[in-house]
C-alpha positions in Angstrom: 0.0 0.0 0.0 1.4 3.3 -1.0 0.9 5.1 2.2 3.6 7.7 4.5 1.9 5.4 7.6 4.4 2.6 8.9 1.8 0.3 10.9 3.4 -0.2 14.7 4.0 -3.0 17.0 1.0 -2.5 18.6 -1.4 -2.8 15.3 0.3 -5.8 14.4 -0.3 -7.5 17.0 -3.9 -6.4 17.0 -4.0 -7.4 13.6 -2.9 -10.7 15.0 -4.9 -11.4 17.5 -7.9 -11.4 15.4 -6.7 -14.3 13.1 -10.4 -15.6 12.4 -11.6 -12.6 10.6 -10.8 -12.8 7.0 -8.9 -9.9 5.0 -12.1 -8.6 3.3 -15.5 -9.3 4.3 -17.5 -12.3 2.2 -20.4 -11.8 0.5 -22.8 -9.2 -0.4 -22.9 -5.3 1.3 -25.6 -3.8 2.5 -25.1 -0.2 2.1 -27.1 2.6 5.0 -26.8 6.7 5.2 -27.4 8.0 8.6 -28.4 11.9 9.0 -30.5 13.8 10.4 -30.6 17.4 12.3 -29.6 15.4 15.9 -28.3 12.0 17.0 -26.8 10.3 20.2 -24.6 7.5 20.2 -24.7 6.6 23.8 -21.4 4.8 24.7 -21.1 4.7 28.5 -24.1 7.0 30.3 -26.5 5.5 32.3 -29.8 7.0 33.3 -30.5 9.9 34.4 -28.3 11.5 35.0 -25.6 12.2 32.0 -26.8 10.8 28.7 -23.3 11.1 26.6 -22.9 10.6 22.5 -20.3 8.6 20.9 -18.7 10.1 17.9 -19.8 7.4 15.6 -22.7 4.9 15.6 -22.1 2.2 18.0 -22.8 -1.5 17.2 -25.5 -1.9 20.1 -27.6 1.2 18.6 -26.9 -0.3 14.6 -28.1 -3.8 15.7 -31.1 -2.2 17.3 -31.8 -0.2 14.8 -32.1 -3.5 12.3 -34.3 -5.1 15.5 -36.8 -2.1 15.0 -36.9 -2.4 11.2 -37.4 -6.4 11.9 -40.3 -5.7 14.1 -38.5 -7.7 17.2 -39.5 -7.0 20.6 -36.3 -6.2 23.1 -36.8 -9.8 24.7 -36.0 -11.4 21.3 -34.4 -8.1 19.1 -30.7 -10.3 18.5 -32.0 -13.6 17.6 -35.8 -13.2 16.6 -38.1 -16.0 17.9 -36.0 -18.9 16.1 -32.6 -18.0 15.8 -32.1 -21.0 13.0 -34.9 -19.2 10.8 -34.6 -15.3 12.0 -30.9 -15.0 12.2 -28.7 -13.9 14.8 -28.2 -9.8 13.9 -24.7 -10.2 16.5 -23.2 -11.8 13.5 -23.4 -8.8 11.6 -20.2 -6.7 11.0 -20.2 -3.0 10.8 -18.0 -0.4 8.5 -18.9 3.2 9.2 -17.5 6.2 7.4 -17.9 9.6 8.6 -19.3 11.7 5.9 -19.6 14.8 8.4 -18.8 14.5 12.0 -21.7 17.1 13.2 -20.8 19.4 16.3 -22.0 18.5 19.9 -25.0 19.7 21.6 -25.5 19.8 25.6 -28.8 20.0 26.3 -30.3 20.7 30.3 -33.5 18.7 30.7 -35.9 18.5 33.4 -39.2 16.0 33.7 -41.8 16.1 36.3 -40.9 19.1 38.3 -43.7 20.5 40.9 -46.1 17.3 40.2 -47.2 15.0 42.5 -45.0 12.0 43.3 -47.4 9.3 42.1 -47.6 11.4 38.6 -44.2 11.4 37.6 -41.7 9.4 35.9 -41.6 5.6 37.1 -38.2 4.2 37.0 -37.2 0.7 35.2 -38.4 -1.2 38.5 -42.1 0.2 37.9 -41.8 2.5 41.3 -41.8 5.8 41.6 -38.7 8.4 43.0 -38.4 8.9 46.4 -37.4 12.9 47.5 -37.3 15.6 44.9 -39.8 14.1 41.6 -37.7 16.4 39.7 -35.9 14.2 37.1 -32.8 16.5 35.9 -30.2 15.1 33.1 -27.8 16.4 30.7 -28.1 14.7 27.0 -25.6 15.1 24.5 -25.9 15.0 20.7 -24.2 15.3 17.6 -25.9 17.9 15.3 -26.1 17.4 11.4 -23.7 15.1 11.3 -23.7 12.1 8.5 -22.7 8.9 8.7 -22.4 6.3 5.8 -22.5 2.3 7.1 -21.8 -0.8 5.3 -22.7 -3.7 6.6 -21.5 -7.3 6.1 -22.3 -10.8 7.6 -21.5 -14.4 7.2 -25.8 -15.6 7.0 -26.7 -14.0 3.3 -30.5 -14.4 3.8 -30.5 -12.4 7.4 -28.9 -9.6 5.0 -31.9 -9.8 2.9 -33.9 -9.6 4.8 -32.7 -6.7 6.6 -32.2 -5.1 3.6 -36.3 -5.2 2.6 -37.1 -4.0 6.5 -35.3 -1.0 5.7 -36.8 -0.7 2.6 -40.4 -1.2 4.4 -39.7 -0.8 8.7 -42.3 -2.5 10.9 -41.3 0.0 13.5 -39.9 3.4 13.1 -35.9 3.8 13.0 -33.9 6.3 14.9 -30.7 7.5 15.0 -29.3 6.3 18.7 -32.8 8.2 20.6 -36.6 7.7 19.9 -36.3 11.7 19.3 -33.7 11.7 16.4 -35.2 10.1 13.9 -33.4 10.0 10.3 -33.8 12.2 7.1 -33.7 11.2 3.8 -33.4 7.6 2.7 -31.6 5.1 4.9 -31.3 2.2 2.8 -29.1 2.8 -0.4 -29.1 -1.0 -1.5 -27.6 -4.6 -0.9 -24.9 -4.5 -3.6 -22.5 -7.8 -4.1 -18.8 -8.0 -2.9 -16.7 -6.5 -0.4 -17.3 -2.8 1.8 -14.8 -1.0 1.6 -14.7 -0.3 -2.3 -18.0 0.9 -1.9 -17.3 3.3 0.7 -14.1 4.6 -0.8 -16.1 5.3 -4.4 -19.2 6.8 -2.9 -20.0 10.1 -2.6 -19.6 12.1 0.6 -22.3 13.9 2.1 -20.5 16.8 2.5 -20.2 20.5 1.1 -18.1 20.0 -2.2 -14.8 22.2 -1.0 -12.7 24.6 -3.3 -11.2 24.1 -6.5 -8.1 23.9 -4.6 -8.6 21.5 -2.4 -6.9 17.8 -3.6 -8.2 15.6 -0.5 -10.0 15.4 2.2 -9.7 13.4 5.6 -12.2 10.9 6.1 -12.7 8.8 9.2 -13.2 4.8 9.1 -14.4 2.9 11.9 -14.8 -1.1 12.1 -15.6 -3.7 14.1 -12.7 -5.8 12.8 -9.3 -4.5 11.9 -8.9 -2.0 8.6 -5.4 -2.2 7.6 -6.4 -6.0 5.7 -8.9 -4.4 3.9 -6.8 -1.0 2.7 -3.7 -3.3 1.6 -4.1 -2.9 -1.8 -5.7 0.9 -1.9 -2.6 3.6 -3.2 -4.7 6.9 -0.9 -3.1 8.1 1.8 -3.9 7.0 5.5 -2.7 8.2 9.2 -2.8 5.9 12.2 -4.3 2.6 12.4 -6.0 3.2 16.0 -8.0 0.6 18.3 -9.9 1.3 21.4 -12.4 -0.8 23.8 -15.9 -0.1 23.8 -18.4 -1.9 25.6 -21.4 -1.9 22.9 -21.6 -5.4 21.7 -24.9 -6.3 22.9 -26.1 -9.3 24.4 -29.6 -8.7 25.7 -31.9 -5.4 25.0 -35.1 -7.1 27.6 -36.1 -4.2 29.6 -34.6 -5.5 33.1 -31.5 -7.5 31.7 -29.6 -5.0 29.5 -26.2 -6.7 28.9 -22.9 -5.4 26.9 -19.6 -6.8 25.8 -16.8 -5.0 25.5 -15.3 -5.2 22.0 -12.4 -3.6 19.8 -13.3 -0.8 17.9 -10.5 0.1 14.8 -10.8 3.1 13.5 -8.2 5.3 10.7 -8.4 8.6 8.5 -7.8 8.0 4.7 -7.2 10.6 2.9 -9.9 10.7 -0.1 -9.9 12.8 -3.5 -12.0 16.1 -3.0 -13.8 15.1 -6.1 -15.8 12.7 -3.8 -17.3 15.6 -1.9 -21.1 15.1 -3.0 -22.4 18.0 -1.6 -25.5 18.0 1.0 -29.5 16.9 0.9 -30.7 16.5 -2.4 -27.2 17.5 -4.0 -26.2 14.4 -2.2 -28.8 12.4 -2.8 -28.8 12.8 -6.3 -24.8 12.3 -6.7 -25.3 8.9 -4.2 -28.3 7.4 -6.9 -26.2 8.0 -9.9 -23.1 6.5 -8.3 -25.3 3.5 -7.2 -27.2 3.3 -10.5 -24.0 2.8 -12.3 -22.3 0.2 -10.0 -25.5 -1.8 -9.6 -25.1 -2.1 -13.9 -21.8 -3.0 -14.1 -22.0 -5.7 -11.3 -24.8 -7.5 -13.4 
């Protein structure tokens, strides 16, 4: 790879210790765009009090989100009522590439101030506060921020299927919160082969920059390591980065919310400025040609 990045000690042995997770992804890709004027990522807040937002989509709120477009209730969201028929969404693999980071938003909320105790919130046990009814949090967000997800999976048929709930949702989708829901399309298609082509070829929701401008940085982030799948890309890329997160989910049910901590790999690559598709319909309309035409030269 043609790249001023020498990988370290410490991504090669990341690299490493993942030796079950092939190169590139097997196949078909099922292609998302996230935006919308807010979105929360939650990574480590727990109610009530701080409600934080992640940079980037987290796996627990991309696997829900598939759950919601399923129609599967939080006792059986991961593997539906059968698992051999409905499919297990944990063995789904996430690519996301940030199209426009957003800028954060604090926002001071109060609920149930000056009622009566027996009228306010009830908490997840089904009783009510004791002492001040006053429910007080801070809830961060990322404002118009975009986010492009490919996503990949060893069971072909679950893809499919999750490809037509997008394309018709039993329940509505958000983006991390019930209160952020998404603009615009969300699906963009189930296309064959590996993710990271498609991601590195598709338009960026982003303002198209000056004439001047030769690249511009774009952030990756994966659930399985990157470097594999950029060996043979000549663009430019900084520091192949991991971090633990604890968002692979392993129950949503109400009372038994359960988490996994997982590595998280993340780089910049350094894209042509030519891939800058511009914003809302400027966008839309550069992301349907660019689909059009791959979708007719793959058949």
């Amino acid at each position: 790879m043609t790249s001023p990045h020498t990988l370290t000690s410490g991504d090669a042995a990341q690299d490493a210790a993942t030796p079950d997770a092939p190169a590139q992804p097997t196949g078909p890709t099922l292609l998302m765009h996230l935006a919308g004027p807010l979105q929360s990522w939650g990574e480590r807040s727990r109610f009530p009090s701080q409600r934080d937002t992640g940079v980037t989509p987290t796996r627990s709120a991309l696997i829900g989100l598939f759950a919601a477009a399923l129609g599967r209730s939080r006792d059986d969201a991961l593997t539906g009522r059968d698992p051999d028929t409905d499919g297990d969404l944990r063995t789904l693999s996430f690519l996301v590439r940030t199209d426009r980071p957003g800028t954060r938003l604090r926002d001071f909320h109060t609920v149930g101030g000056g009622l009566p105790r027996t009228e306010t919130v009830v908490t997840a046990e089904g009783t009510y506060r004791k002492g001040a009814n006053a429910l007080v949090t801070t809830r961060h967000y990322l404002q118009d921020a975009a986010f492009t997800v490919a996503v990949t999976g060893t069971d072909t048929a679950l893809l499919e299927r999750c490809d037509e709930a997008l394309r018709r949702p039993r329940w509505p989708l958000y983006l991390g919160r019930r209160s952020c829901p998404p603009t615009g399309r969300v699906r963009l298609g189930l296309l064959p082969g590996p993710p990271m082509p498609y991601l590195l070829d598709l338009p960026l929701a982003r303002p198209i920059p000056g004439r001047h401008v030769e690249t511009v940085p774009v952030s990756f982030d994966a659930d399985r390591p990157l470097r594999p799948m950029l060996d043979q890309i000549t663009l430019r890329t900084g520091e192949f980065n991991t971090t633990e997160v604890a968002d692979d989910p392993q129950s949503y049910a109400t009372l038994d919310r359960r988490y996994l901590d997982r590595t998280r790999h993340h780089v910049v690559v350094h894209l042509p400025a030519a891939r800058c598709g511009g914003q809302g319909t400027t966008y839309l309309g550069n992301a349907a040609r660019y689909l059009t035409t791959t979708r007719g030269a793959a058949s």
